[in-house]
N, C-alpha and C positions, 0 to 999 in steps of 0.2 A: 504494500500500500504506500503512494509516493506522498508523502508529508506536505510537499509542496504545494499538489492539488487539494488534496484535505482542505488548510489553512485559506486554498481560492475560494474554498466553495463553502467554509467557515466564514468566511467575511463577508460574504455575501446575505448570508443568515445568519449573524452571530446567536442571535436567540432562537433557533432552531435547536432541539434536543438531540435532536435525531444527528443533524452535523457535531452535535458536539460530542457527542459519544464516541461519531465517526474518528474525529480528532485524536479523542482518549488512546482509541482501537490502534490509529497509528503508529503513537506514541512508545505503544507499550509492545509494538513490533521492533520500533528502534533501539529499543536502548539496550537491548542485549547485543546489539552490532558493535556497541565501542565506538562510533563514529560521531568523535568530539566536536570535526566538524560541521555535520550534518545538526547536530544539538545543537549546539550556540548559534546557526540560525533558525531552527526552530523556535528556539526562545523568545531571538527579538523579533522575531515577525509576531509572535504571538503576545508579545506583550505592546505590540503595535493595535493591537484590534481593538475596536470601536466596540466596548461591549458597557452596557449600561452597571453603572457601580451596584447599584440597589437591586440586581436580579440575581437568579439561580446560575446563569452562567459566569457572571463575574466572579465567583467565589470558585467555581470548578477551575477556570481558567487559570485564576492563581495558586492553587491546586496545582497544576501541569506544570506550571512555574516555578515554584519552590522542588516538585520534585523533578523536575530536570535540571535544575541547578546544583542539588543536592547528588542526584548520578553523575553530573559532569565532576564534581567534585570528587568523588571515588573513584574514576576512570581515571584524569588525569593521576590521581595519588598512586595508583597501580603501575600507570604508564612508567612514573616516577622511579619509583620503586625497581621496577624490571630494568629500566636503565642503569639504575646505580650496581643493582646486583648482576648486570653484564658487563660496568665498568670494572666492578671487583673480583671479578673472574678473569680477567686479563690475566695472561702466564706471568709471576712475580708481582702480582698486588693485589692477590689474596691471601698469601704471604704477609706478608708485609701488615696488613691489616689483622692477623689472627696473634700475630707478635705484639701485636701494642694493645691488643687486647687485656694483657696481664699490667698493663702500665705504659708511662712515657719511658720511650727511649730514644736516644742516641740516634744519627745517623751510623756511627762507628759501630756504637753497637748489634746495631739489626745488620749490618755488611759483615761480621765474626759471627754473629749467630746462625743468619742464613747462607752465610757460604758465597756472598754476590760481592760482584766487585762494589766500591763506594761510590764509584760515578753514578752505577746502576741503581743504587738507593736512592740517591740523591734527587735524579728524575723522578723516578716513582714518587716519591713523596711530594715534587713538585706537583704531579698531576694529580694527586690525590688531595693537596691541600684546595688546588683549584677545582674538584669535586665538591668540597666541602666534606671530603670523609675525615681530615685529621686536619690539626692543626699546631703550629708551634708555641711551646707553652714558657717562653721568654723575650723580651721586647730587642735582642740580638737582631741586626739585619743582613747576619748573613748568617740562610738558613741551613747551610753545611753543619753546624756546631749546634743549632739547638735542639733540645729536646721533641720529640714530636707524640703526641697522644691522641684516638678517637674522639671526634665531635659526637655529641649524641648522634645525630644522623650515621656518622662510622660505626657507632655501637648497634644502633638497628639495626643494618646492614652485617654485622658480623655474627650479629644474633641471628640473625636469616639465615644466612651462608649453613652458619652451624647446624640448626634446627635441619636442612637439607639432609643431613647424616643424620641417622639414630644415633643416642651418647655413645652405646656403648662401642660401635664400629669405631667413633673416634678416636677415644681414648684406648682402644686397641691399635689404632694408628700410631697415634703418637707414643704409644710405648714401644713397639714396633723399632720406631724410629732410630729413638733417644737410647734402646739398649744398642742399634747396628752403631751406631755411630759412637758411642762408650768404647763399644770393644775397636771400632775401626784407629780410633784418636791411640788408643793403648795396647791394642795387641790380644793380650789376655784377660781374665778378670774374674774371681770367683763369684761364684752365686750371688753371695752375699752382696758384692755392689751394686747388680745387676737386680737384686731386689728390692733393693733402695729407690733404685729410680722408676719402677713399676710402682711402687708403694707410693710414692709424692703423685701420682695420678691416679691411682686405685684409693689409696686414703684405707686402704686392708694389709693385713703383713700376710694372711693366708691366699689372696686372693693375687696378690704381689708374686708370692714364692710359684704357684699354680699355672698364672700366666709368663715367668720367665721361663721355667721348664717345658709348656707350651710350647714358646715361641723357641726354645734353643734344639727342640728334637725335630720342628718342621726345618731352623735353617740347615738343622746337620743333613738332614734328608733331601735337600737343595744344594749341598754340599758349598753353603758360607763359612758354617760355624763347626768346629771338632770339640768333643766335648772329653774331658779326662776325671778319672775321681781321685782326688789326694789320699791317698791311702791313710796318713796320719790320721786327720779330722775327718774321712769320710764325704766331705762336702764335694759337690763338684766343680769344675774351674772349665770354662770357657775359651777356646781361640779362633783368631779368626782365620778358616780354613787355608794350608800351605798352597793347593790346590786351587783357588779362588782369583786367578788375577786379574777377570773382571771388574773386582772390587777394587783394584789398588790399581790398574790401569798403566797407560806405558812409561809416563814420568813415574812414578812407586819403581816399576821393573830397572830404568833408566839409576832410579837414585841406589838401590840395591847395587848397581853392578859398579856404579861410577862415583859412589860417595865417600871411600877410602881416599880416592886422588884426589878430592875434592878438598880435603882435609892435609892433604899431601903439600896441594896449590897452596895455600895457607901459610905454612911453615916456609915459606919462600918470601910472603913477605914479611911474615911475623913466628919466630921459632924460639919465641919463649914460652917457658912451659903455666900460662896463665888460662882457666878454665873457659870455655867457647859455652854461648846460649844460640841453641840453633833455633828459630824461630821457624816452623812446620805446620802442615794440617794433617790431616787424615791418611792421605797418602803417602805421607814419608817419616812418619814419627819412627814407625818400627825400623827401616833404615837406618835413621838417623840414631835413637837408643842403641843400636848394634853394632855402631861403628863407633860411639863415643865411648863404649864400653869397652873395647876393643883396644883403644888410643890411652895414650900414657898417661893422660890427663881425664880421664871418664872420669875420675872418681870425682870430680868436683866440675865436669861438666855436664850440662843436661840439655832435654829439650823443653820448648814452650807452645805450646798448644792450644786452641780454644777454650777448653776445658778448664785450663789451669785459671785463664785471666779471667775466667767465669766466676769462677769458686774462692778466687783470690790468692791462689796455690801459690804463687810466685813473685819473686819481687828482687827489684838487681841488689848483687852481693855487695858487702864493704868493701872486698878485695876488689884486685884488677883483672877483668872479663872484658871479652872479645863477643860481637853481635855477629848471629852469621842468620840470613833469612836467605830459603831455598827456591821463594816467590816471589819478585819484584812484586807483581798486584798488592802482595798483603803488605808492602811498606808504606804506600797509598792510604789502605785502611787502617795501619796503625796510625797513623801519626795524629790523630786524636782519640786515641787510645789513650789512656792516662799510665798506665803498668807500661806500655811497651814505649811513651814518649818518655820516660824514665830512663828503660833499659837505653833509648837512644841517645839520650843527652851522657850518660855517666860510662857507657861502652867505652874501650879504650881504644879500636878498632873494629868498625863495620864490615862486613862483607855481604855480596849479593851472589850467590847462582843463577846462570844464565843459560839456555843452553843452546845459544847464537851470540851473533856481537849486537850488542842492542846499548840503548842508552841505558846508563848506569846512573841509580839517585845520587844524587851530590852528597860526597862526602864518605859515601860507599865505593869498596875496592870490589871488583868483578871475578868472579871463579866459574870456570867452564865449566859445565858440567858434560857436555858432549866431545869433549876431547880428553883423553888419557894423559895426567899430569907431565909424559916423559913427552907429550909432543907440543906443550906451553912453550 
């Protein structure tokens, strides 16, 4: 029924019963279409019509009135809605939104947390402030540095998002997650820590111990995880599979073969025996622990991890220490890191792995990592 002709042949006989019903009839065909345009001038035509104040149909009319304005009003709010929650499904900023869910953070911080370069934050949050999902919660004008938190509108929207999962698939998610990546940052790890962090999202210690075991006999069965039992305390202890190099990928395979000469390169230009903090991620801690242990000086060198500067595990020594990061990107994202712009100012010597000739941050010395120290 075309609304248009309706309203011709309404106006014609505004105090017709029969047209106005006709009107009603049309009405109540439209508005299940969602076409907001087609409403808004249904409205003002009809709120054009010459209809006597003191009769039965001036009261209907405004009737049609109120509730078409009232549907346009929920159509748009929807429309609203479906848009934010397909802006926020963009790959990397629904991320970013389920992080600041728990609080304001950091750009530094959500680029260590999530694994993204700091550039790639940095965007993201500009076009989410320009959303209106988040906003920065410091009068700073440069918005690299400050804090960023959910607008209410960000929190609806992440409450959506979420409600989209059943809880408990999520938080089977996120524990999923948070033990692959425990064991990935560390190598090995008994039960017991690996319950710990099921338990800070379970909020159970049985339901905790239930779902690591779960989860560590599907990944042995996927062939990530091996699993061994300590004979002494009977507990079991977790590693991540030898067999696995998917996981650790061909820089991990690359730092295995070529992180001793790396360490070689070093001692060329600095061969005092003062402890090295090799700053790493996921893919190269196990590497890098294996070779510092190995080296004359492990016992008082170590590595530095996500993890650590999470938890607060680490902090530069009194003595004198040498900086070595195996990633340019991550000197980017430290440097307003507060722990790592530490390690950077009081470091005695910086070093960078490279593994091409590439620019080198200022004030960092360059160590190949794709050539054999005897052909430097």
């Amino acid at each position: 029924m075309n609304l248009k002709k309706v309203l011709t042949r309404f106006a014609l006989s505004p105090d017709d019963h029969g047209e106005l019903r006709r009107v009603a009839r049309a009405l109540g065909n439209e508005l299940p279409r969602h076409r907001l345009d087609v409403l808004r001038s249904f409205r003002s035509e009809l709120a054009r019509m010459c209809v006597s104040g003191a009769s039965y149909a001036a009261g209907y009319v405004a009737g049609m009135l109120d509730v078409t304005a009232e549907y346009e009003s929920t159509v748009r709010k929807g429309e609203e809605d479906n848009a934010l929650r397909r802006v926020a499904l963009r790959e990397g900023w629904r991320e970013v939104l389920v992080e600041l869910r728990s609080g304001p953070r950091l750009p530094s911080e959500l680029s260590s947390r999530l694994g993204r370069d700091r550039s790639t934050i940095t965007r993201t949050l500009r076009r989410l402030r320009a959303s209106g999902l988040v906003q920065a919660t410091s009068d700073s004008a440069d918005g690299r540095t400050r804090p960023h938190r959910l607008t209410a509108e960000g929190r609806r929207v992440v409450a959506s998002l979420s409600s989209a999962i059943p809880g408990d698939v999520e938080r089977g998610i996120s524990i999923a997650v948070h033990l692959l990546q425990y064991l990935l940052e560390h190598g090995q790890s008994p039960a017991s820590a690996l319950d710990t962090i099921a338990e800070a999202v379970l909020g159970d210690a049985d339901a905790a111990s239930a779902a690591v075991s779960k989860w560590a006999s599907e990944s042995e069965r996927a062939g990530i995880v091996s699993t061994e039992r300590d004979l002494a305390t009977g507990s079991e202890r977790y590693h991540v599979h030898p067999e696995a190099p998917p996981l650790l990928g061909a820089r991990a395979t690359l730092l295995w073969e070529r992180v001793s000469s790396v360490l070689d390169q070093r001692k060329r230009y600095k061969d005092e025996p003062i402890p090295i903090y090799v700053r790493t991620g996921e893919e190269g801690w196990a590497a890098w622990a294996h070779a510092l242990r190995a080296d004359e000086i492990g016992s008082t060198s170590r590595t530095i991890v996500n993890g650590d500067l999470m938890s607060g595990a680490v902090a530069p020594p009194d003595e004198r220490f040498d900086l070595l990061y195996d990633d340019p990107a991550a000197i980017r994202a430290d440097r307003d890191e507060p722990t790592m712009q530490a390690f950077m100012e009081q470091a005695d010597s910086k070093f960078v792995v490279t593994c091409a000739e590439a620019d080198v941050p200022e004030g960092f010395i360059q160590l190949r990592l794709d050539l054999d120290s005897e052909a430097q």
